[in-house]
N, C-alpha and C positions, 0 to 999 in steps of 0.2 A: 283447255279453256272452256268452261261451263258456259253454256248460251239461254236464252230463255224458252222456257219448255221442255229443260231437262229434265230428268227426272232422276233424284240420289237415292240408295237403298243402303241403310246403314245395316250394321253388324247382326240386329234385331229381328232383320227385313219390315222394319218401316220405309214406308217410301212417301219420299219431299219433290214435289214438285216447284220448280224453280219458276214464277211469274215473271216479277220485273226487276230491273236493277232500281234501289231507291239511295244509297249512298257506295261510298268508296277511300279508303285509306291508304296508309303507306303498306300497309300489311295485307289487308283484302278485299274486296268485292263484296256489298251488303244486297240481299238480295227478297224481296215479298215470296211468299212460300205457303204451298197448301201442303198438310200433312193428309196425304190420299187415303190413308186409313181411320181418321178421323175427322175429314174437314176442319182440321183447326189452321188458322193463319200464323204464319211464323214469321220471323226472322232469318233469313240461312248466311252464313258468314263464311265465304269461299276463299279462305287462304292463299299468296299468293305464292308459286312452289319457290322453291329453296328452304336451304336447312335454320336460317333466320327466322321465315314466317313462319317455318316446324314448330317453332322454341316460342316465338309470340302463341300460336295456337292453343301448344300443350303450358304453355303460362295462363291462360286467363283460364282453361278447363280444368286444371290441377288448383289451383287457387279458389276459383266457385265452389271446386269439390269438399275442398277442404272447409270453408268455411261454414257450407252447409254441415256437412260433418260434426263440427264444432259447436256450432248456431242454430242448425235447423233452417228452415225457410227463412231469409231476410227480405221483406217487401219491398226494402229500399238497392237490392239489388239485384240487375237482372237475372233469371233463373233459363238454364242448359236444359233443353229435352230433350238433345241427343250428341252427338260427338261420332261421325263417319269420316268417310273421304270420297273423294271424287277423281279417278286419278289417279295424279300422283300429290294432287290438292288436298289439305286436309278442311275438313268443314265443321263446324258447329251452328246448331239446327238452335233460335232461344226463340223466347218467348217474342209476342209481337207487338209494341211501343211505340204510340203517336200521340200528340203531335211532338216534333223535338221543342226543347226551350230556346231554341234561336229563334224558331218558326214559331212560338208563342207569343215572343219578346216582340218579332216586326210587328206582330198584326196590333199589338197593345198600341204601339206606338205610333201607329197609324192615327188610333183613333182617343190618344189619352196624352197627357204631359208625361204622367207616372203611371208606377206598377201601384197595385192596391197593396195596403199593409199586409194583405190576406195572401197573395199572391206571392209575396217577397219571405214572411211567415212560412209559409208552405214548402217553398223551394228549401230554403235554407234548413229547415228543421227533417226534410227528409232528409238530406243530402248529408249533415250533420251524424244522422242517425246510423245513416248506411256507413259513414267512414268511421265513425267510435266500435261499429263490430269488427270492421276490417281491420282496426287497429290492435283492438280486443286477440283476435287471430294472430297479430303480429305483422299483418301484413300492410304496403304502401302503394296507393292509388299509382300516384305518380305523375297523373293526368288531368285533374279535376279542371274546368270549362263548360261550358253550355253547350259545346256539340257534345259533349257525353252527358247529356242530361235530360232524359225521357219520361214522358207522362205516362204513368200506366192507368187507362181506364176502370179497368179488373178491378183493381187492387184502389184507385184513389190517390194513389201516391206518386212524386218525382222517383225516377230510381236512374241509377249510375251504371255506364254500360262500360265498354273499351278496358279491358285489363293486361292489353297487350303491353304496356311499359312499367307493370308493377312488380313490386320484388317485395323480397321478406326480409324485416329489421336487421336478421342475421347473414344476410346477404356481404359479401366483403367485398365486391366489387361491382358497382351499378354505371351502367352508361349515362347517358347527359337523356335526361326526364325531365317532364313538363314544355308545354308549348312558350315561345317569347314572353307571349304577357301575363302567362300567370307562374312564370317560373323562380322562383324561390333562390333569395341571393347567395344560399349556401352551393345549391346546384352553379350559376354564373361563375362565383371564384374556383369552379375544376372542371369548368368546361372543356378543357381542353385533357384532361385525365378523368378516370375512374372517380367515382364519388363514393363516400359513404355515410349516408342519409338516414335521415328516421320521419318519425310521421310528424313532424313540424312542418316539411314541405309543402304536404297536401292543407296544414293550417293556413300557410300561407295563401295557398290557392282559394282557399274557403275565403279571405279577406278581401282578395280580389275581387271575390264574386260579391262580396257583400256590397264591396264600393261601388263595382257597375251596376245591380240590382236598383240600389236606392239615386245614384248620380246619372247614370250610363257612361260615364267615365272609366278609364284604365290607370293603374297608378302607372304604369311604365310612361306614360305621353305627357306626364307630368315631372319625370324626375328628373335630373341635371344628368345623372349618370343611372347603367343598369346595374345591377347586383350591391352592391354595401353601399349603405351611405358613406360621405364625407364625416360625418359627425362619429356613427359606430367606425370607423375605419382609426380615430384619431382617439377612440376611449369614453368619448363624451355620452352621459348617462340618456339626453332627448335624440331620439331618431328622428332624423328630418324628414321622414313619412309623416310623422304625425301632425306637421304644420300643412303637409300634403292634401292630409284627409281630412282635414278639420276644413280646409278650404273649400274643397269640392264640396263637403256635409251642409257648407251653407251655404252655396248656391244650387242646394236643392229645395223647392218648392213646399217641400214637407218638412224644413229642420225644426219647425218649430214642436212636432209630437214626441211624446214622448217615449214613443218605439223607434223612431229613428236616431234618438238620442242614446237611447241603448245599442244601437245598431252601429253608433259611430266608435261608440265607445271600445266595441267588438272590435272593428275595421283596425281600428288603431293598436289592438294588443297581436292581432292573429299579424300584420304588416310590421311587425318588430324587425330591422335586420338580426340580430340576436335570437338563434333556432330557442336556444333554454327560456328565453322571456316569452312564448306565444304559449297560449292558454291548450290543456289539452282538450281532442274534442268530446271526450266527454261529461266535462265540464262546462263548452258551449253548449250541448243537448240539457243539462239541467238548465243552464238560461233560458233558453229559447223556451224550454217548457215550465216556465214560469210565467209567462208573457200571456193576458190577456186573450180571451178569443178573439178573433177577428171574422167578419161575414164575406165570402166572396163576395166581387161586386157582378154587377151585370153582366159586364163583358167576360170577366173571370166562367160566369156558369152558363155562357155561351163557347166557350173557347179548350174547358175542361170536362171532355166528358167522363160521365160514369154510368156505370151501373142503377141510377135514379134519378127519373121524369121527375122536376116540376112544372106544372101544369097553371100557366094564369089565365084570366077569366073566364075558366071553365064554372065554378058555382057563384054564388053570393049568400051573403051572412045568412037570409032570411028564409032560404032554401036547403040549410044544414040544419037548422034548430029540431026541427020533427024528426026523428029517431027512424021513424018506418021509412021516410022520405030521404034521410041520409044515405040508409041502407040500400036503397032503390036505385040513387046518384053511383053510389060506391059500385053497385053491383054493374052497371052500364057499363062503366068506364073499366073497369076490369074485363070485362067481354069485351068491348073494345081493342084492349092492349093486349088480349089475348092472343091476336091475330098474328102477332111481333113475335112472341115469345113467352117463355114462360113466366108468370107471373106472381112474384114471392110475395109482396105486401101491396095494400094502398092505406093510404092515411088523410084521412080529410079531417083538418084538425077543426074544431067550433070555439074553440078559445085562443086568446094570443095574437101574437101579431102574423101569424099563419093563417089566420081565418082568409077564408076564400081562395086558396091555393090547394091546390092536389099532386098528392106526391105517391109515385108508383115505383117499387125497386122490382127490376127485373132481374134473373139468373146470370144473367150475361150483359156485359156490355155494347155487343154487338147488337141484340135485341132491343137493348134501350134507346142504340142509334137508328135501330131503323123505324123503331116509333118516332123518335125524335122526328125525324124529315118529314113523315107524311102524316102526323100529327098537328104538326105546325101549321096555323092556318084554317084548318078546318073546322066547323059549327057545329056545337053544342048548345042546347036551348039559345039557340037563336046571338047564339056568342062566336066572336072567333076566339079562338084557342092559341094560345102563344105558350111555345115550348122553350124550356131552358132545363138546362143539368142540374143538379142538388149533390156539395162534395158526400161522398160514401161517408167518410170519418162523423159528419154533422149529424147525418140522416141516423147511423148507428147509435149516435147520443142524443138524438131526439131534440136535438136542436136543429130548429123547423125556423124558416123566416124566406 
């Protein structure tokens, strides 16, 4: 049994130091983790022993491998820095992802009706992106949900973790995958045997998430029955989902836009009981990536960090114009932020709707957080300073607001 303040020494002789417990599954123990030879913050996922969680372990480490292999680095899904054991425990050491999307999702709602179009955009199109390579691979999630579904600061992106229940298209015999409510009604009719599945599943799962994103609805607490409808059951061409989802889409606050009209549209092909009638995903990734920018909102660039400070009423318009005086501003504030971390760029834009805003990317996103906190707050010519994050993706395209 690994305790905290273990310490794992893989194959390599790298050595993980074991902090705190932060989650837990049916398969393992998820654990915060210093890598002692690097100081980096990890992830460590402590297997639980039997020859089950053997087979979950070397599934989601064979699978990663592979796809990297195939792919190269995918943003949109978690990345392995090591693969030990502990024991008779098997372990894998990834990368380290906060905050979860469940734990994003409370706090919005705390303080919001809805998720911002920017927010719901974001999820879906990484999420999208990460399952059309997986698919590419050949291989199936099996899992898709919001507890597998993590922010990575680093990187900017949602990425997909848990591949403990995933299997390969050529796979001929698959157990009962996917959680209750987003489990796919070709999984339901073989519940009780072996299934054999393809990546419509994980479409389905994507439809679910579309519905609770935009409604915070489930279709299951809406349906008469689970797995086929009455209507696909008897031949008939309208799946009684779609009167489902069209329900909930207008008693959402936002049906009247026209990204959530696309959005419904989505819900309703990916929520087909019929696996051959759901669009493949990457087919939704060209959707999605036709669709308009969208600006995170407030809360969104308090809630998502990255790798890039912006900075409000730190200047004003009349104190950027002088060129010698820009540079003087700019140079402060970079010896400032210097103190944090290493400091790649700053940008004080003088034109646009950016004017009076300061945006600083640092190396790391640890560094950006810990400006973040003790930045916030503090006076600049005679200003307080108020800190918010800036998505990486925006800041790369120089779209500034």
């Amino acid at each position: 049994m690994v305790e905290e303040g273990a310490i794992i020494t893989s194959k390599n002789d790298k050595k993980w130091k074991i902090l705190h417990k932060i989650g837990s599954g049916k398969c393992c123990n998820v654990f915060e983790g210093l890598g002692l030879h690097d100081h980096s913050q990890v992830a460590i996922k402590v297997y639980n022993e039997g020859n089950q969680f053997d087979c979950a372990h070397q599934r989601e480490y064979l699978l990663l491998k592979i796809v990297a292999e195939k792919c190269g680095a995918v943003p949109q899904l978690v990345s392995v820095r090591d693969d030990c054991s502990y024991g008779n425990q098997q372990v894998l050491v990834e990368e380290y992802l906060e905050p979860s999307l469940p734990g994003i999702l409370f706090t919005i709602k705390q303080q919001a009706d809805s998720l911002s179009l920017y927010l719901i955009h974001r999820i879906l199109t990484d999420i999208t992106s990460g399952l059309s390579t997986l698919h590419q691979c050949g291989f199936i999630h099996a899992d898709i949900k919001p507890d597998n579904i993590l922010w990575c600061p680093q990187t900017g992106c949602f990425k997909l973790i848990d591949f403990g229940l995933a299997f390969h298209k050529n796979d001929k015999e698959v157990g009962l995958v996917q959680c209750t409510s987003y489990r796919a009604p070709e999984v339901y009719r073989h519940h009780q045997s072996s299934i054999l599945a393809n990546t419509a599943i994980d479409v389905w799962s994507l439809g679910v998430l579309v519905l609770y994103l935009v409604t915070g609805e489930k279709l299951t607490n809406h349906q008469k029955q689970t797995g086929t409808c009455p209507n696909c059951q008897n031949g008939e061409e309208d799946c009684e989902n779609n009167e489902i989802v069209e329900k909930l889409f207008s008693g959402s606050a936002r049906n009247g836009e026209a990204y959530i009209r696309v959005l419904l549209d989505l819900a309703k092909r990916c929520l087909q009981c019929k696996p051959n009638t759901r669009p493949q995903t990457s087919e939704i990734s060209v959707l999605l990536a036709s669709q308009p920018h969208f600006n995170a909102s407030y809360m969104d660039s308090l809630l998502l960090s990255s790798k890039v400070l912006r900075l409000l009423n730190m200047v004003e318009e009349t104190e950027i114009q002088d060129s010698e005086e820009l540079e003087d501003i700019k140079e402060d504030i970079v010896n400032e932020c210097r103190k944090f971390g290493e400091v790649l760029n700053c940008l004080i834009p003088t034109t646009g709707q950016a004017v009076g805003k300061v945006y600083v990317c640092f190396s790391s996103h640890s560094d950006a957080k810990a400006a973040y906190s003790r930045l916030n707050g503090r006076t600049f010519n005679n200003r307080t300073v108020l800190t918010t994050y800036l998505p990486l993706a925006d800041y790369q395209q120089h779209h500034l607001y």
